[in-house]
C-alpha positions in Angstrom: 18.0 1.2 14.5 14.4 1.9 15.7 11.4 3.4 14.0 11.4 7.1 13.3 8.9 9.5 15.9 7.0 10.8 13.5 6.6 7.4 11.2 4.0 6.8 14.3 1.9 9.8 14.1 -1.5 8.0 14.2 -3.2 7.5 17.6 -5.0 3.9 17.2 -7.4 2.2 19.8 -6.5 -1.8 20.2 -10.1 -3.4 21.3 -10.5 -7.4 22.1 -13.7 -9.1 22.4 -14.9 -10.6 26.3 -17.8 -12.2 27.4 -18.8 -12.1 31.0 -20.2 -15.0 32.7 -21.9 -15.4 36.2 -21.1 -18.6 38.5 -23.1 -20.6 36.8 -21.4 -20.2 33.3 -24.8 -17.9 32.1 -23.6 -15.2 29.4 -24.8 -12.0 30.9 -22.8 -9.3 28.2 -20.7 -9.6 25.6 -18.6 -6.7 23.9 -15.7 -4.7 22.3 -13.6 -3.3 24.7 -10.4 -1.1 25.1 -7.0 -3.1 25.1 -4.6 -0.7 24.4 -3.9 2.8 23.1 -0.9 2.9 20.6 1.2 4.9 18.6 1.2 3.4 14.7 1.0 3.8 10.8 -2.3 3.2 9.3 -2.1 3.1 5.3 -4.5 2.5 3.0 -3.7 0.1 0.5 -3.2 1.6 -3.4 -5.5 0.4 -6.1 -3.3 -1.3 -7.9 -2.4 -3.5 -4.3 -6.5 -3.4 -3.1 -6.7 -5.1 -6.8 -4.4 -7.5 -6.2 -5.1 -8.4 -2.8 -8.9 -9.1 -4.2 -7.8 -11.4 -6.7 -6.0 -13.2 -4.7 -8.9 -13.7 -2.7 -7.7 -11.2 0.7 -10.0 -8.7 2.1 -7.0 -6.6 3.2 -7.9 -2.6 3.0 -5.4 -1.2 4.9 -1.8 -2.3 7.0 -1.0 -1.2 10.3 2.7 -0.9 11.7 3.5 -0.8 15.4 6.6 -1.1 17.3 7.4 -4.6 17.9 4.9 -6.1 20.4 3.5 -9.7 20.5 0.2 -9.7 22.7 -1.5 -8.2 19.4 -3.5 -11.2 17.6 -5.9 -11.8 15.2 -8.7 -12.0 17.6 -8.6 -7.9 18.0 -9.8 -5.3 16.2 -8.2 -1.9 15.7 -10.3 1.8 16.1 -8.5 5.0 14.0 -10.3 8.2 13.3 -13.9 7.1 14.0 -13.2 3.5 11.4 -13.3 0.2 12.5 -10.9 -2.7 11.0 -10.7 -6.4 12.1 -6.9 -7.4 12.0 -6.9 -10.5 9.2 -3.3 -11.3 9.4 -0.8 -12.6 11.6 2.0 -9.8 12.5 4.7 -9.8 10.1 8.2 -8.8 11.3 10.7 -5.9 9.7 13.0 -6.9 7.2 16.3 -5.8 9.4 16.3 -7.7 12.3 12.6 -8.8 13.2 12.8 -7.0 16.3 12.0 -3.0 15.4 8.2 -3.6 14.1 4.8 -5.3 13.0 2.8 -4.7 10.5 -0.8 -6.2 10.1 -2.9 -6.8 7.7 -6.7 -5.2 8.1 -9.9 -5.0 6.9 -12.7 -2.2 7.0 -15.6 -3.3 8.6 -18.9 -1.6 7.7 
């Protein structure tokens, strides 16, 4: 069983960071840039879970669910509706079958 269509109804932009280097091994620009363009589920987290999450110490603001994909890390950052989040957490798998989705864990930058 897959994800329903419209469970995916928010357009998000993946970004990851890269430096660029001359021959010699001279920074000459680093910056955010376009990885992918995906279909996903951006929620905001409740106040009773943004309480919890900040006692226990986690930043977490918001989770982010995309089909099931595994080049997505840690090291990225996620664009949505003009927003910037850095990804905090690992991907966790669905409950079913670990093969449908991922959610993430993110954080609203400022």
């Amino acid at each position: 069983m897959g994800i329903p269509a419209g469970e995916l109804r928010h357009r998000v932009t993946i970004q990851h960071f890269i430096e660029q280097r001359d021959e010699y091994n001279n920074l000459l620009d680093k910056s955010w840039v376009e990885y992918k363009k995906l279909w996903a589920k951006v929620e905001f987290l409740s106040v009773k879970d943004t309480l919890t999450a900040k006692v226990a110490g986690s930043e977490t603001t918001a989770r982010l669910k995309i089909r099931k994909r595994t080049d997505i890390t840690t090291e990225m950052r996620v664009l949505w509706k003009g927003q910037v989040f850095q990804i905090v957490s690992p991907p966790k798998p669905d409950n079913e079958n670990g093969e449908i989705y991922v959610t993430f864990e993110l954080k609203l930058l400022e």
